[in-house]
C-alpha positions as CSV (number, residue, x, y, z in Angstrom):
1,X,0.0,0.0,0.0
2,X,1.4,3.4,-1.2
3,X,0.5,6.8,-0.1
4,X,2.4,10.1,-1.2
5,X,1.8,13.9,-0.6
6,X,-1.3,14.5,-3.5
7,X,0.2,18.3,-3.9
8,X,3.5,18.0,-5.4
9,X,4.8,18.5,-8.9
10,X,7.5,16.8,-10.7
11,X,10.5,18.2,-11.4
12,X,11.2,19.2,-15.2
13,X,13.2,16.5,-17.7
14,X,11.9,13.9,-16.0
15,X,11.6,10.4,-17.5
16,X,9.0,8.9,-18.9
17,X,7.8,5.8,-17.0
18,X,4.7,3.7,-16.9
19,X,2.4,3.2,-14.4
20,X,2.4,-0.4,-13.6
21,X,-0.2,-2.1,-11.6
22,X,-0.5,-5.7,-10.4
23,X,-2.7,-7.4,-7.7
24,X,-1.0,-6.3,-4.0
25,X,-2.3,-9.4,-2.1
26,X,-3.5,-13.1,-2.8
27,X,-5.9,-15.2,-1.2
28,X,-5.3,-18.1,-0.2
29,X,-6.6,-21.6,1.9
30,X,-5.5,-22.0,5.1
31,X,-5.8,-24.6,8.5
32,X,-5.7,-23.3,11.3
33,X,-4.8,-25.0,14.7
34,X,-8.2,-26.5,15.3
35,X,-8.5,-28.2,12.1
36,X,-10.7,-25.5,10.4
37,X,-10.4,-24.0,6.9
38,X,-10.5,-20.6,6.1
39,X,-9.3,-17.7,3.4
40,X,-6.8,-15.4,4.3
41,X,-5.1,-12.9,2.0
42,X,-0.7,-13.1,1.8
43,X,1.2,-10.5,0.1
44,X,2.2,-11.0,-3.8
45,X,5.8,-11.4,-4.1
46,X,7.0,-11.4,-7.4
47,X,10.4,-10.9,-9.2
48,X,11.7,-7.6,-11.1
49,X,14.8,-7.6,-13.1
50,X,16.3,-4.7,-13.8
51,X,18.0,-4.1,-17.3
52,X,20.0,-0.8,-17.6
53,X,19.9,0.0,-21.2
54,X,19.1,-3.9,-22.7
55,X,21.6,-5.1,-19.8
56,X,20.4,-7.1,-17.1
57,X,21.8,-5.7,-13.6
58,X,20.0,-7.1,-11.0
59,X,16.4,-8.9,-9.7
60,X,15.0,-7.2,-6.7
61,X,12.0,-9.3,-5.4
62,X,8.9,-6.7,-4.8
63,X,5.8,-6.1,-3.9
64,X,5.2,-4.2,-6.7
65,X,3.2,-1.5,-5.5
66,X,5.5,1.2,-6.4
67,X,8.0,-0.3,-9.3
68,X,9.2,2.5,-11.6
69,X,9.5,4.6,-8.6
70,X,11.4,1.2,-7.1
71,X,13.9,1.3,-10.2
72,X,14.5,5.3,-9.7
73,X,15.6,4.9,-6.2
74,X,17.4,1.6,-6.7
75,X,19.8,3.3,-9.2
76,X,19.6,6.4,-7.2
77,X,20.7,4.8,-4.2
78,X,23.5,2.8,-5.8
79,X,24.6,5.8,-7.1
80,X,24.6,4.2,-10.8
81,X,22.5,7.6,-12.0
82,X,24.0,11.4,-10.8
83,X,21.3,13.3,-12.3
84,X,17.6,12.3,-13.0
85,X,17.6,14.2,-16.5
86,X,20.3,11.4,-17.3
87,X,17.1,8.6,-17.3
88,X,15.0,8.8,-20.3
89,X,13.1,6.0,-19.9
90,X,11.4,3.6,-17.0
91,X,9.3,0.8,-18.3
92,X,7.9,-2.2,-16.3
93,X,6.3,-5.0,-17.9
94,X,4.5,-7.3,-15.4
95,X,3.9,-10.1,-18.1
96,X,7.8,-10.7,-18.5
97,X,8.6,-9.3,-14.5
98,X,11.5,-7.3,-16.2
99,X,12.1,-3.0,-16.0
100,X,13.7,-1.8,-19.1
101,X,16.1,1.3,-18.2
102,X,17.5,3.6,-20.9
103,X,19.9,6.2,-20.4
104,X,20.6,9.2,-22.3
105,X,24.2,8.6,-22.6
106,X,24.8,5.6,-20.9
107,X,26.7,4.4,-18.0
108,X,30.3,4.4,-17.6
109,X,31.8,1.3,-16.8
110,X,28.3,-0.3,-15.7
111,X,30.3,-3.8,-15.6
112,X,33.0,-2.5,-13.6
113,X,30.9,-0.7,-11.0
114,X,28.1,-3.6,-10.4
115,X,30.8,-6.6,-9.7
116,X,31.4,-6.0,-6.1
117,X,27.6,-7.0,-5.5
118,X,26.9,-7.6,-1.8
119,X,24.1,-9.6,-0.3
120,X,22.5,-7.8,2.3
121,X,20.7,-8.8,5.5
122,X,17.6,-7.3,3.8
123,X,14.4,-9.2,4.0
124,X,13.6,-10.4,0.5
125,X,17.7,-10.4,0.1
126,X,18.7,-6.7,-0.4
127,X,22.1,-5.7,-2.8
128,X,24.2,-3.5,-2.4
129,X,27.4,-2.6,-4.7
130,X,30.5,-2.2,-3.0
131,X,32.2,0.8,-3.5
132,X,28.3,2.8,-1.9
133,X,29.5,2.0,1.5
134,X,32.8,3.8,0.0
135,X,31.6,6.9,-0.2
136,X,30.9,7.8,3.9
137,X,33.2,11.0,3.9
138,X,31.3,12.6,1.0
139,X,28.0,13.0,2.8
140,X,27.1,15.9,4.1
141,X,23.9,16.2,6.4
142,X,22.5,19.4,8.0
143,X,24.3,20.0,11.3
144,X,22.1,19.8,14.7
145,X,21.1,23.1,14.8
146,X,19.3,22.9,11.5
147,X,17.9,19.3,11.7
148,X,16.4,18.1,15.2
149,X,13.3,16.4,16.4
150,X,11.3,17.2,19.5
151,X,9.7,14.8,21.6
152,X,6.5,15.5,21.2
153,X,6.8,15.6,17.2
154,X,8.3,11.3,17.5
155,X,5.5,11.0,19.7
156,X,3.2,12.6,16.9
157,X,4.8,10.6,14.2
158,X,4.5,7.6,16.2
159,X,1.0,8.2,16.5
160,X,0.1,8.9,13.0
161,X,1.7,5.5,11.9
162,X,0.0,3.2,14.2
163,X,-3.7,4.4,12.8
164,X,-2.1,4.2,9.2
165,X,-3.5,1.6,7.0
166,X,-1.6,-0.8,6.0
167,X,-1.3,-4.5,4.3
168,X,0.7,-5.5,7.4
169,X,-2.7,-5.3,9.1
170,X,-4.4,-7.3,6.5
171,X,-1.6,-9.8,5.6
172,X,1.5,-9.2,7.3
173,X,4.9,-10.4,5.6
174,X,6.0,-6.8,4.7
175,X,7.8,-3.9,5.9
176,X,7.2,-0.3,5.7
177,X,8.7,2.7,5.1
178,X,7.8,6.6,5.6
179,X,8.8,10.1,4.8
180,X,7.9,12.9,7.4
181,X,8.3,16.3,7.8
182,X,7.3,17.2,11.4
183,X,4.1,14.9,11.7
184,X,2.8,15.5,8.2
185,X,3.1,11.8,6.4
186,X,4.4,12.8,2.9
187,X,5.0,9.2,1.9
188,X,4.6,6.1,3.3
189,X,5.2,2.5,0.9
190,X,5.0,-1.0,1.9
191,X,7.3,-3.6,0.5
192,X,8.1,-7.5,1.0
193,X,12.1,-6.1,1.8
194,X,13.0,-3.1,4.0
195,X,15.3,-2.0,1.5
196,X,12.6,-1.5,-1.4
197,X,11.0,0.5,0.4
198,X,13.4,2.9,1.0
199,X,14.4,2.9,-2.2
200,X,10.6,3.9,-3.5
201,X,10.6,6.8,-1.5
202,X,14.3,7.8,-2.3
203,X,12.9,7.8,-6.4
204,X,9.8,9.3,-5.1
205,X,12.3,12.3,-3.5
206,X,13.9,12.2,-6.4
207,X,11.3,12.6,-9.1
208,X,9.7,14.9,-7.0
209,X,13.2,17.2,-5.5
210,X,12.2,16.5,-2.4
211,X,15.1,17.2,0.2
212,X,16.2,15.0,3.0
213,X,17.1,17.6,5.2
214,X,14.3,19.0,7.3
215,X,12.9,15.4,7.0
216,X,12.2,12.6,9.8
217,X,12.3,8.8,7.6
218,X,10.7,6.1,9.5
219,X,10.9,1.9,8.9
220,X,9.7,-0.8,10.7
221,X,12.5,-2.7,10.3
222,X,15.7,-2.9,11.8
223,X,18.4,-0.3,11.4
224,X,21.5,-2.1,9.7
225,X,24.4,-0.1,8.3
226,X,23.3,-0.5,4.3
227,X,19.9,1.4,5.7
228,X,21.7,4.2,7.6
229,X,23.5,4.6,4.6
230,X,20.6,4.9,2.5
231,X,18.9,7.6,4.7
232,X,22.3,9.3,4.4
233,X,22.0,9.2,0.8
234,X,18.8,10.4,0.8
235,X,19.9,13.7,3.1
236,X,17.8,12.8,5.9
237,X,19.7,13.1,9.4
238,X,17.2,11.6,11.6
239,X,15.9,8.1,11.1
240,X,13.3,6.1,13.7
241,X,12.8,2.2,13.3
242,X,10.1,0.4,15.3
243,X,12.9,-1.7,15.2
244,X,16.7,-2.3,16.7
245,X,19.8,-1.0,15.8
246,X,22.9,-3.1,14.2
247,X,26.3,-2.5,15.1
248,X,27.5,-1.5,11.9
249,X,24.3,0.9,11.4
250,X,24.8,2.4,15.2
251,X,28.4,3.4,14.5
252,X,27.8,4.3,10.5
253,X,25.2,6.9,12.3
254,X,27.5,8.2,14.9
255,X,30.4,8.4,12.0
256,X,27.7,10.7,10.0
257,X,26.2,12.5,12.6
258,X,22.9,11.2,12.4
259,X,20.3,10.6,15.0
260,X,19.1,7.4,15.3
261,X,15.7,6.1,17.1
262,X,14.7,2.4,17.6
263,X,12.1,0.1,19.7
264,X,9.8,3.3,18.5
265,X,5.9,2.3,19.2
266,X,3.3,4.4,21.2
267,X,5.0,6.9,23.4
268,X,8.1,4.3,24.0
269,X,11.4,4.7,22.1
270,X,15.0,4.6,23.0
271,X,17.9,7.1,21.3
272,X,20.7,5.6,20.2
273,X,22.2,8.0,18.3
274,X,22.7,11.9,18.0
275,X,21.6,13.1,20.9
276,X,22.2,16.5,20.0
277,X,19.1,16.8,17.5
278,X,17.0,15.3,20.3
279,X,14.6,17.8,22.6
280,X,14.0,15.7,25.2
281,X,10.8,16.1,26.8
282,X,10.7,13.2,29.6
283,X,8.2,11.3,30.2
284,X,6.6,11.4,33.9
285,X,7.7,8.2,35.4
286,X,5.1,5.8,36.9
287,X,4.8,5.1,40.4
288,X,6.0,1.6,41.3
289,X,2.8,-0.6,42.6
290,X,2.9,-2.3,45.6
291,X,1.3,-5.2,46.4
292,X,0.4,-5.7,50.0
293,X,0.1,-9.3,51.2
294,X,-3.2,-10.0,52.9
């Protein structure tokens, strides 16, 4: 399930893409533990392979609510593409499962810079290509003063996910991503892998030149380094999971200056990062209860 800020307009030299559609959930026949039949609806997973001007590059495994905007942030966030006029085309075909990508000019060294191809711990098996996680020193974010989060504004945001709709209510099996700007949703997308997701709304940022900056993005799933790194990419200093925190992702977020929520649901949420674009507004705490013995 996809929802996006109704209001914006694309940027100029854009490229063309479709606006591919397929079913988002399938019903199926289940037992349940007391021997009784019933219908229950599972997320669609299907395969999308990617081909970057008639080459084929890689086969991300999708929901498929979103897929041209998918394939923008994919290449986006692989930094295979600098500049959005470079794309002239986006086309996905569900009947062959395949995204045709042509360039303007082409790629440089595509080959070269898609070998180092790393399996990530992404659910639905996330890629990443080697020489991204290279690239640390050269992000820049907005420094603290500039790009900070109250607590009453997390609490707000926390809020305004948990009555969002969603297919995880319906069917489960997928993760979801959002885009905030104090508590105003501006996108949220819902994909079998983590990674997906944040790669709609980075083509969705993109398409539309969003910037990450005075931004909040939010995921339910857990906080690794390849999705701090993403965020980073994306400009957006301050990330919150419903989720945990990863090594790797906790000091990639201290190295960047980011600030870094996770175990995020209802008015609960611990800080693990970047305390410095954090107002902190503490919680009263409860009383301890006593129980007297009769």
């Amino acid at each position: 399930m996809a929802h996006a800020a109704p209001s914006l307009d694309r940027l100029p030299d854009v490229p063309r893409m479709t606006a591919a559609r397929d079913t988002l959930l399938r019903e199926i026949e289940v037992m349940d533990e007391y021997g009784e039949r019933r219908t229950i609806s599972i997320p669609a997973e299907r395969p999308l392979t990617i081909f970057v001007d008639k080459r084929e590059v890689v086969t991300l495994m999708t929901l498929g609510a979103s897929p041209e905007l998918l394939v923008l942030g994919w290449l986006r966030n692989q930094r295979l593409v600098q500049d959005l006029a470079d794309i002239a085309s986006i086309t996905v075909d569900w009947d062959v499962g395949a995204a045709a990508v042509y360039t303007r000019s082409g790629i440089p060294d595509l080959d070269t810079r898609t070998g180092r191809r790393v399996v990530t711990t992404g659910c639905g098996q996330g890629t990443v290509f080697g020489d991204v996680m290279e690239q640390v020193d050269a992000i820049r974010l907005p420094d603290a003063r500039a790009a900070r989060i109250r607590q009453g504004t997390l609490n707000g945001l926390l809020d305004v996910m948990r009555q969002q709709d969603s297919i995880h209510r319906k069917a489960g099996s997928v993760h979801g991503c959002a885009l905030f700007q104090g508590t105003q949703l501006l996108m949220f997308i819902e994909d079998v892998g983590r990674h997906n997701a944040i790669d709609t709304i980075a083509g969705w940022m993109w398409l539309h030149g969003v910037d990450g900056g005075d931004k909040t993005f939010y995921t339910t799933g857990r906080l690794t380094s390849e999705m701090v790194m993403k965020a980073a990419h994306m400009g957006v200093p301050i990330v919150v999971s419903r989720n945990g925190v990863t090594q790797m992702g906790h000091d990639l977020a201290t190295r960047l200056g980011m600030a870094l929520f996770g175990r995020a649901a209802n008015r609960h949420f611990l800080c693990y990062t970047g305390f410095d674009r954090f107002d902190s507004e503490p919680e009263v705490h409860r009383a301890a209860v006593r129980v007297v013995a009769g």
